[in-house]
Kinemage of the C-alpha trace (Angstrom):
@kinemage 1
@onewidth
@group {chain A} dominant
@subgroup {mainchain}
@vectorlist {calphas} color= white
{ca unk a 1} P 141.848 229.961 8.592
{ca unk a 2} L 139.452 230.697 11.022
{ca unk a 3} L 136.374 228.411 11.657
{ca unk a 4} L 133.974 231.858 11.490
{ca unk a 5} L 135.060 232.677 8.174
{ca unk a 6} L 132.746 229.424 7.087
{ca unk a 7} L 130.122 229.977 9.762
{ca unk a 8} L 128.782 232.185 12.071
{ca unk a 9} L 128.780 231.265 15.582
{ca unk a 10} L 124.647 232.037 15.756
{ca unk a 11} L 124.765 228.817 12.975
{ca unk a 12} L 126.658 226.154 15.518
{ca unk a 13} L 123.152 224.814 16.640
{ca unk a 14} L 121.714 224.156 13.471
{ca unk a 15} L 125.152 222.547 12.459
{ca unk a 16} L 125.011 220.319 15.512
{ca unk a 17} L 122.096 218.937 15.039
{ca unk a 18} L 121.888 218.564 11.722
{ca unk a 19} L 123.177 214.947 11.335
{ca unk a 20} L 120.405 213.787 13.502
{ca unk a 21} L 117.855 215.681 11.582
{ca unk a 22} L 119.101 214.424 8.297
{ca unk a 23} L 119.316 210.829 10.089
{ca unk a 24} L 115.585 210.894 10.636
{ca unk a 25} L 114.677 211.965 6.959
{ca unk a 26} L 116.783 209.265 5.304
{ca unk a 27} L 115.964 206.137 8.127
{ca unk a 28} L 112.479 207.790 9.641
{ca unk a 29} L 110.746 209.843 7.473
{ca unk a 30} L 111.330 208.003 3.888
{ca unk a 31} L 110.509 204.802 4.892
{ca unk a 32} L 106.936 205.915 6.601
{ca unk a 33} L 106.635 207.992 3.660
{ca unk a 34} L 107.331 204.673 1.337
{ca unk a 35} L 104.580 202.645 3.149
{ca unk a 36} L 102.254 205.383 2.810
{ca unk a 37} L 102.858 205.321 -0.325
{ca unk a 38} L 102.574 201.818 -1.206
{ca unk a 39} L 99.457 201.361 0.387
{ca unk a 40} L 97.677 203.446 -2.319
{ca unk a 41} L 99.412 201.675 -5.355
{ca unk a 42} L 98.504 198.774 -6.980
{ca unk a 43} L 100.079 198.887 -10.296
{ca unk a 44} L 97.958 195.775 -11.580
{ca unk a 45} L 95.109 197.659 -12.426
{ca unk a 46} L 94.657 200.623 -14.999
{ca unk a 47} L 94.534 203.533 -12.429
{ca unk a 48} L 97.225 202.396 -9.295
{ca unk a 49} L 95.633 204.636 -7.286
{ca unk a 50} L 93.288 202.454 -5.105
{ca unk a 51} L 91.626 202.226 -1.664
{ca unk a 52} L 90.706 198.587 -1.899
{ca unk a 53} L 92.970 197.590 0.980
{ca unk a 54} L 91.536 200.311 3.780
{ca unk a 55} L 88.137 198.693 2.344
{ca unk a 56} L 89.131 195.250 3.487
{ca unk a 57} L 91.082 196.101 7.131
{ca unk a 58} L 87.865 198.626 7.853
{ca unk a 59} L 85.825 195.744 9.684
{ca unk a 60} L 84.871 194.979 12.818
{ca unk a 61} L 87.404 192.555 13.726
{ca unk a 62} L 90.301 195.121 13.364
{ca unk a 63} L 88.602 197.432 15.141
{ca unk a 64} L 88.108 195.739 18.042
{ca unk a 65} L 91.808 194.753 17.897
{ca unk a 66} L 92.704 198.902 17.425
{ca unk a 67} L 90.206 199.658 20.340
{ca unk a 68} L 92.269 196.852 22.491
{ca unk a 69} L 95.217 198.115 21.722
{ca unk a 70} L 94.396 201.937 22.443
{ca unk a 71} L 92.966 200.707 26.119
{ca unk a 72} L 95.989 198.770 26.421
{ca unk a 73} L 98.175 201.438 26.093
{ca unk a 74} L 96.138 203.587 28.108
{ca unk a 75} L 95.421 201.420 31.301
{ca unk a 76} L 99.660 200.633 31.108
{ca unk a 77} L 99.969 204.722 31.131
{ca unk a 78} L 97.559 205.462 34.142
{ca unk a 79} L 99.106 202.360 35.772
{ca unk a 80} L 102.656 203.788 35.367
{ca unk a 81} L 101.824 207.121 36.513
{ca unk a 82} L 100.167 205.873 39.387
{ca unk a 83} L 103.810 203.879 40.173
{ca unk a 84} L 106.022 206.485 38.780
{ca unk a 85} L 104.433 209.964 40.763
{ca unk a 86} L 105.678 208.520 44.241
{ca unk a 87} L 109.066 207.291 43.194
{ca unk a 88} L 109.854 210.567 41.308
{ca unk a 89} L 108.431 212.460 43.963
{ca unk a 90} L 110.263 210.852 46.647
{ca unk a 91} L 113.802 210.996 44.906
{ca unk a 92} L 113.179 214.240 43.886
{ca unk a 93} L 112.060 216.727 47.124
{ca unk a 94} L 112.481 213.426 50.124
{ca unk a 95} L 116.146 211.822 49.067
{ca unk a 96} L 119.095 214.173 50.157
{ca unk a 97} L 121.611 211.920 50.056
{ca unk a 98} L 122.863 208.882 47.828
{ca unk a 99} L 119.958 210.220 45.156
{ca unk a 100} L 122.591 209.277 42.504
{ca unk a 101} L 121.936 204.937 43.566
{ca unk a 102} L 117.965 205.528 43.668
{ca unk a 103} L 119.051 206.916 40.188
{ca unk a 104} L 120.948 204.067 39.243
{ca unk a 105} L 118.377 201.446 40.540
{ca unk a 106} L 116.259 202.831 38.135
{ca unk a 107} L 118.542 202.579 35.116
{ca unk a 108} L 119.947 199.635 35.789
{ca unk a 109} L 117.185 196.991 34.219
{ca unk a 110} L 117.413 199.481 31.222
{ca unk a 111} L 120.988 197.868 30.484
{ca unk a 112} L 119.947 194.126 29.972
{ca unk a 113} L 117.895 193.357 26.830
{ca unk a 114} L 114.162 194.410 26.281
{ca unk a 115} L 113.546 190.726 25.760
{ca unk a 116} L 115.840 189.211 28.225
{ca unk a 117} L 113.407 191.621 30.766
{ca unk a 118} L 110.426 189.981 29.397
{ca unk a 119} L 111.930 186.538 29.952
{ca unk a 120} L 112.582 187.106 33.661
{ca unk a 121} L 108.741 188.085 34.443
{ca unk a 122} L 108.013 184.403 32.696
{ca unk a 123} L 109.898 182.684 35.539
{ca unk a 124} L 108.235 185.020 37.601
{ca unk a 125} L 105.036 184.244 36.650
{ca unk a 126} L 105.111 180.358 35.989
{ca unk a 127} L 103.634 177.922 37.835
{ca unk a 128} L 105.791 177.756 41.065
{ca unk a 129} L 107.177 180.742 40.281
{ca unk a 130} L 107.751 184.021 43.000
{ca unk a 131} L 104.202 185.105 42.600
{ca unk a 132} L 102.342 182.235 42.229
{ca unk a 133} L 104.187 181.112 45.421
{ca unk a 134} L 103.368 184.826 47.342
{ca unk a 135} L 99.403 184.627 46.157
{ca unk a 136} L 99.161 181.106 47.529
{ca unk a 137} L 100.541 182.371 50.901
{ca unk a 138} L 98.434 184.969 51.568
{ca unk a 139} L 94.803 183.285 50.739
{ca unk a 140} L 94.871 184.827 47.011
{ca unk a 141} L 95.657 181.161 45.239
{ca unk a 142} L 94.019 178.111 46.819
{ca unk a 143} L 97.023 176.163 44.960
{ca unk a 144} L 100.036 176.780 42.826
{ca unk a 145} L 99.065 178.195 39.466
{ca unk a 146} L 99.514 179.051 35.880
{ca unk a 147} L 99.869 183.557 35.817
{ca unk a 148} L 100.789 183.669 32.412
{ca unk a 149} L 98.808 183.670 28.750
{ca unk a 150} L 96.307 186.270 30.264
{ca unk a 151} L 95.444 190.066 30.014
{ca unk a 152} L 97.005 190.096 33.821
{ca unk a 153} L 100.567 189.116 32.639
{ca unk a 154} L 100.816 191.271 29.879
{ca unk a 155} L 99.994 194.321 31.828
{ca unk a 156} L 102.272 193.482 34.537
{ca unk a 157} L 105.393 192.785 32.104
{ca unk a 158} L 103.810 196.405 30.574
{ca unk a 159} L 103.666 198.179 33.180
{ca unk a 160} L 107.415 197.508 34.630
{ca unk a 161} L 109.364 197.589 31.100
{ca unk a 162} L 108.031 201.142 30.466
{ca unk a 163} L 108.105 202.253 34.045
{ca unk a 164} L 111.247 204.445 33.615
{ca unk a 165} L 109.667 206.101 30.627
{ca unk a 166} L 107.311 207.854 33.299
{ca unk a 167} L 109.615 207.994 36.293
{ca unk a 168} L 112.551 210.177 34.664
{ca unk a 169} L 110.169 212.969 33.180
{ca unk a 170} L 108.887 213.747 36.303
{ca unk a 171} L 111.553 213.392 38.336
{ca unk a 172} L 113.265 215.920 35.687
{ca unk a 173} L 110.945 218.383 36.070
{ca unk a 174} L 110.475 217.814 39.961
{ca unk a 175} L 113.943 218.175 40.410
{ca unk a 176} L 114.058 221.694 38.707
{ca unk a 177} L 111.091 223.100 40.308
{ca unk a 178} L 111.688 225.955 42.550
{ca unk a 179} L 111.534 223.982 46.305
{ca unk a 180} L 110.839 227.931 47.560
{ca unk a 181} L 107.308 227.741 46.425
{ca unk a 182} L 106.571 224.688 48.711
{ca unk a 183} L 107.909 226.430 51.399
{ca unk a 184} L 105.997 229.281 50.543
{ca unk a 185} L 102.602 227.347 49.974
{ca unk a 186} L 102.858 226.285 53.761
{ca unk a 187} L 103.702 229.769 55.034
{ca unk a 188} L 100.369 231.081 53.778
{ca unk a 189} L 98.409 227.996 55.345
{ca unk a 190} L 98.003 225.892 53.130
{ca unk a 191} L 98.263 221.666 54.229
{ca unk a 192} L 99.871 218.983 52.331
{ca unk a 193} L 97.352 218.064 50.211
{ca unk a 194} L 96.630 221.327 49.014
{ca unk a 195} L 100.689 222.246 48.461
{ca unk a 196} L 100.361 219.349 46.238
{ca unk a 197} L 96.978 220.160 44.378
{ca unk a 198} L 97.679 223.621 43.697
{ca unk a 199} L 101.726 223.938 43.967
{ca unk a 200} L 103.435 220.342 43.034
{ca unk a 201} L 101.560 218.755 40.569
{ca unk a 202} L 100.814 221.745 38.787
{ca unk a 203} L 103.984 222.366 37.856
{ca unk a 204} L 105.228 218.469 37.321
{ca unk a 205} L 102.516 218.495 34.883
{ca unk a 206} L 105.103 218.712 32.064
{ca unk a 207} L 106.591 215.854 33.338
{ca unk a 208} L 103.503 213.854 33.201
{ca unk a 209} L 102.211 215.041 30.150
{ca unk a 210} L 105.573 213.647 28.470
{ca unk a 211} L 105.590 210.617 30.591
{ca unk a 212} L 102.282 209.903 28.725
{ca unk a 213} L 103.436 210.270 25.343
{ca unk a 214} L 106.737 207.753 26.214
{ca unk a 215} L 104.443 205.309 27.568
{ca unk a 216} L 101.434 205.309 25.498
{ca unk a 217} L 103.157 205.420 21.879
{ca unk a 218} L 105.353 202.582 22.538
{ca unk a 219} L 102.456 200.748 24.287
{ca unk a 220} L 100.024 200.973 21.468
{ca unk a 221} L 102.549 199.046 19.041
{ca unk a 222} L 103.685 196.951 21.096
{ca unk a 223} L 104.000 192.888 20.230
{ca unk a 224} L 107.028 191.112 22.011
{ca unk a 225} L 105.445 191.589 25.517
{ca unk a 226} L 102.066 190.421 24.554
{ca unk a 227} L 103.167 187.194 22.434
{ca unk a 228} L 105.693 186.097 25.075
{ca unk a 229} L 103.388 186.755 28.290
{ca unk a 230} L 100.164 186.558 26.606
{ca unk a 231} L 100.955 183.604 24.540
{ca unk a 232} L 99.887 185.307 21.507
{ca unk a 233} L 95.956 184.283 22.953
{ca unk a 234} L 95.109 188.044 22.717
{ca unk a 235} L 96.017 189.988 19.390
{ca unk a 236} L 96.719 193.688 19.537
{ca unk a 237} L 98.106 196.173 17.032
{ca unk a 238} L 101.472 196.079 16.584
{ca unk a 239} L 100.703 191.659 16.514
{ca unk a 240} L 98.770 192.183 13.561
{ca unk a 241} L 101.176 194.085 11.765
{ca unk a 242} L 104.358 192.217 12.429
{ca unk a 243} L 101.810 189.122 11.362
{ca unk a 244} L 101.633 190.962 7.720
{ca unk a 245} L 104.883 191.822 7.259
{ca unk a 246} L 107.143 188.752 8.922
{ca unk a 247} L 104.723 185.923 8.112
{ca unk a 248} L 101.679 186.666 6.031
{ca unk a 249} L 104.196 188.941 3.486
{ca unk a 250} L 101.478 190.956 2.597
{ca unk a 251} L 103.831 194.262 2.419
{ca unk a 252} L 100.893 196.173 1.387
{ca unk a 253} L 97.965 195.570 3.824
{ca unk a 254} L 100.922 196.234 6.589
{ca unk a 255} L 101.496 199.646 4.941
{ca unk a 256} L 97.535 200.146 5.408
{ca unk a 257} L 97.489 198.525 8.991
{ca unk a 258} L 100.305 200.814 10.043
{ca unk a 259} L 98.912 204.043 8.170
{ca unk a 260} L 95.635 203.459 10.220
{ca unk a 261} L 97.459 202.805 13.513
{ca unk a 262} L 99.190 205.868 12.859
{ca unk a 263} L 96.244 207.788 12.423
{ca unk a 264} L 94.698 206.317 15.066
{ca unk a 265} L 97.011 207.244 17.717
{ca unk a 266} L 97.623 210.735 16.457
{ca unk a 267} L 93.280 210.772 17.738
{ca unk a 268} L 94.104 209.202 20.645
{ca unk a 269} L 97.062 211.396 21.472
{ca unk a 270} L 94.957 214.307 20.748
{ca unk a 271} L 91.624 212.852 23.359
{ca unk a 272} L 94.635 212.227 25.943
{ca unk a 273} L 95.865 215.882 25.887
{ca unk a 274} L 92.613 217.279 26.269
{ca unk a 275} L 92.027 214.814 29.376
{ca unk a 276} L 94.916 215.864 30.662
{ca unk a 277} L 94.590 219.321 30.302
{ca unk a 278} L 91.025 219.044 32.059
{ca unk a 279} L 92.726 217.446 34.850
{ca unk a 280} L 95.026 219.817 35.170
{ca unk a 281} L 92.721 222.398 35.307
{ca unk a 282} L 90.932 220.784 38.107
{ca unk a 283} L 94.376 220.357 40.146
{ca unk a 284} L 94.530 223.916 39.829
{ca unk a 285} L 91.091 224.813 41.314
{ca unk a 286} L 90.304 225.735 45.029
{ca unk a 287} L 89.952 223.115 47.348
């Protein structure tokens, strides 16, 4: 029997990516929808139906630990951009040949474990260690010294663990962009700066835009970086949850603490776009 007597052909998307859709309900979508859930209930009282836990995490101290977090995430985005734009841009409209090893230099780290990553910048970083040795040689270090349990070493094991989160959307979208409007750009006049202002980054804006969203989400949540190069000395978001759940097994505060970081980056997701798209618009303006 033929396979479009079940099916029509115009269906073969839908069916294709229906197990991942249906994967996301049951192992995504239910659980968030279960801790969302359980932070309302309290089935101790008369009426479950309660707010007393947003009461108690709506202070001051986990504020300033959401507001740390959110800057966090932000500074390791503009960072990463500022690191990523050249690379991508270089592999993208410089490299002619071999752009398949650049490629694979990139992806490479990716294969070793997140935390076996993390390790190697804490040899890096150590007394003695690579940098410590550089800073002392060129004047920064008067002696050998301690980088590590500071804001410095978690942004620098930040910044290079989601690095190819920013690098491979705009190298995508470099890639595909139409090389004829460069060419084009420079024909009518225009320098290098201005190609770029009103021509390049225009059009990789995509690529940035979703760079952003790769970097900062993962960012704002994260807690292995920060406890193993920060020596747990500052506390950020994703900390204080893995705190309730692992250690403190308070199940439902962590259901509240993740509801309001939730919340809390959907607004800051939303203030980034609109930055961005301001930016854009100025890229986009005469020179």
């Amino acid at each position: 029997m033929k396979v479009s007597n079940f099916f029509s052909y115009d269906e073969l998307p839908f069916i294709f990516v229906a197990p991942a859709f249906i994967w996301q309900i049951l192992f995504l979508y239910f659980p968030l929808l279960f801790l969302i859930i359980n932070s309302f209930l309290d089935f101790r009282y008369a009426i479950p139906l309660t707010f007393s836990v947003y009461k108690a995490i709506l202070n001051s101290l986990y504020f300033k630990v959401l507001v740390k977090s959110f800057f966090l995430a932000l500074n390791t985005s503009i960072i990463t951009l500022f690191l990523a734009y050249p690379v991508a841009y270089f592999i993208a409209l410089k490299v002619r040949r071999h752009k398949s090893l650049f490629l694979f230099s990139l992806i490479l780290p990716s294969w070793t474990s997140f935390i076996v990553q993390v390790y190697a910048w804490l040899f890096l970083l150590k007394k003695g260690g690579l940098f410590s040795y550089l800073f002392q040689k060129i004047g920064v270090l008067s002696h050998s010294a301690h980088l590590l349990n500071n804001y410095f070493a978690v942004q620098v094991g930040m910044a290079y663990c989601f690095l190819p989160f920013m690098i491979f959307p705009i190298y995508t979208i470099l890639e595909k962009m139409d090389k004829t409007l460069i060419e084009a750009s420079y024909d009518l006049g225009a320098n290098k700066f201005q190609t770029f202002k009103r021509i390049i980054f225009p059009t990789s804006f995509s690529g940035v835009r979703t760079g952003f969203l790769l970097v900062f989400i993962p960012t704002f949540g994260e807690f292995a970086v920060p406890d193993l190069l920060g020596g747990g000395r500052k506390i950020y978001w994703g900390s204080v949850i893995v705190d309730k759940f692992l250690f403190a097994r308070d199940w439902k505060e962590g259901a509240a603490l993740t509801v309001v970081g939730i919340l809390s980056l959907v607004f800051g997701l939303l203030l980034l776009m609109i930055v961005l798209h301001l930016v854009k618009k100025i890229f986009r303006t005469n020179v």
